[in-house]
C-alpha positions as CSV (number, residue, x, y, z in Angstrom):
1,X,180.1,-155.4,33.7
2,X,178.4,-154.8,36.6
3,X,175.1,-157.1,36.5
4,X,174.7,-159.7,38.7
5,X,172.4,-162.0,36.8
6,X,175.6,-162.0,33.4
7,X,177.9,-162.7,35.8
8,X,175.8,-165.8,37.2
9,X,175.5,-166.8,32.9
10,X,179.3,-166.2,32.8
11,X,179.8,-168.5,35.6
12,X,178.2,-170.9,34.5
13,X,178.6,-171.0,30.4
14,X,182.1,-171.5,31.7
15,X,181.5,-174.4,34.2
16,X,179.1,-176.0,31.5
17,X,181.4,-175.4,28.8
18,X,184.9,-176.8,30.5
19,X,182.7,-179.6,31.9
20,X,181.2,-180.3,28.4
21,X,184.6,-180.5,26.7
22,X,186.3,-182.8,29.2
23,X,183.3,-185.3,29.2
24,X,183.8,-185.2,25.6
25,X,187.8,-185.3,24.7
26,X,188.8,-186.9,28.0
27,X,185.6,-189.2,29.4
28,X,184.3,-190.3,25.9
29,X,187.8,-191.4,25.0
30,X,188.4,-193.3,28.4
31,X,184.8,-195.2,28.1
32,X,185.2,-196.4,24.3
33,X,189.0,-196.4,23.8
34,X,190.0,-197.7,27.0
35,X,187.2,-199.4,28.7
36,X,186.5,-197.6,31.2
37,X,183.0,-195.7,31.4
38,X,182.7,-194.4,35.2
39,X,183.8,-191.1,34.5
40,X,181.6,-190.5,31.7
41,X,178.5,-191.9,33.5
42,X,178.9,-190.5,36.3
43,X,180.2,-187.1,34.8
44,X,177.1,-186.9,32.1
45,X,174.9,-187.2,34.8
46,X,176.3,-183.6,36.3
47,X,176.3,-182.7,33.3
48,X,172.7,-182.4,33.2
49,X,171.9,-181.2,36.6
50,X,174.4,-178.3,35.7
51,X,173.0,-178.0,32.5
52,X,169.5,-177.2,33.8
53,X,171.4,-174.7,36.0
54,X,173.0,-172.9,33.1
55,X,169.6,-173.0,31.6
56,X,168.0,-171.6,34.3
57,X,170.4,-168.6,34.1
58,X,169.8,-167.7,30.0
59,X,166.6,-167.7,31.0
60,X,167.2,-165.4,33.8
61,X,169.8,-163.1,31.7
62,X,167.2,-163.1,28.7
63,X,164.5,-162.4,30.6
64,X,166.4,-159.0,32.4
65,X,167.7,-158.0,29.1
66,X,165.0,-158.9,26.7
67,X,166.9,-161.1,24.3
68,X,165.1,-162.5,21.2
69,X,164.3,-165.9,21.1
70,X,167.0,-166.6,18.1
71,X,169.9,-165.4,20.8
72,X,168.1,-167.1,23.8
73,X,168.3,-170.7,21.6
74,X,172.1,-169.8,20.7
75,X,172.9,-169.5,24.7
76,X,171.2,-172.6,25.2
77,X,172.1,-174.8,22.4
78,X,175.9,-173.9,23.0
79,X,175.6,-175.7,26.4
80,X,175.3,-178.9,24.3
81,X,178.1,-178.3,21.3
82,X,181.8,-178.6,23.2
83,X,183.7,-175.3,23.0
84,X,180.8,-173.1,22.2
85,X,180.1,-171.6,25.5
86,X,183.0,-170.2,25.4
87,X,182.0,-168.2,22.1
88,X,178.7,-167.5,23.2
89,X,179.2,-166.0,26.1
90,X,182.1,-163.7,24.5
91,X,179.0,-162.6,21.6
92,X,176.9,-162.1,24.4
93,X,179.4,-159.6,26.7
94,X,180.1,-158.1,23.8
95,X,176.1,-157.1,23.0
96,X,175.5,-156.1,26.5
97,X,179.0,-154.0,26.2
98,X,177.5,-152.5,23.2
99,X,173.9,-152.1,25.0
100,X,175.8,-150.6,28.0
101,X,177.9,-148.0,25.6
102,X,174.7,-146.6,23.6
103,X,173.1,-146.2,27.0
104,X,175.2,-144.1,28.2
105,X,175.5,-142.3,25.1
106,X,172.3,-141.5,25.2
107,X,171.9,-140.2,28.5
């Protein structure tokens, strides 16, 4: 896939979703089984400033590609669920594959 503005959502459902399950299996565990919060203060905090990135390009990506607002609130919410980025953005390569395929089809 060709389209620069998937690849920027790619990028970035995978930065937001590796990010998102570290904090939570690796800086959550450090902060309130071992006493030592740092890493999840400090890595929540870029957590949001990504975040608003990564939101920034579903909206981009659904704005190009006319997504309905059910699959625009899926992209977003799986920013904030650990692991479901990675789903997500597999659902939505697979509906632009399928957009790409009929298009061609048709022409």
């Amino acid at each position: 896939m060709t389209d620069p503005a998937f690849r920027r959502y790619r990028v970035m459902a995978y930065v937001v979703g590796t990010m998102l399950c570290v904090l939570c299996f690796v800086a959550l565990p450090l902060q309130y089984g071992f006493g030592h919060p740092l890493f999840a203060e400090v890595g929540f905090d870029i957590h949001g400033i990504i975040f608003i990135v990564y939101l920034v390009t579903v909206g981009d990506l659904s704005r190009r590609r006319g997504f309905a607002p059910k699959r625009v609130l899926a992209m977003a919410a799986s920013g904030i669920v650990p692991g479901l980025a990675f789903f997500e953005e597999r659902r939505v390569a697979a509906s632009l594959e399928r957009d790409e395929a009929l298009a061609r089809g048709a022409s």
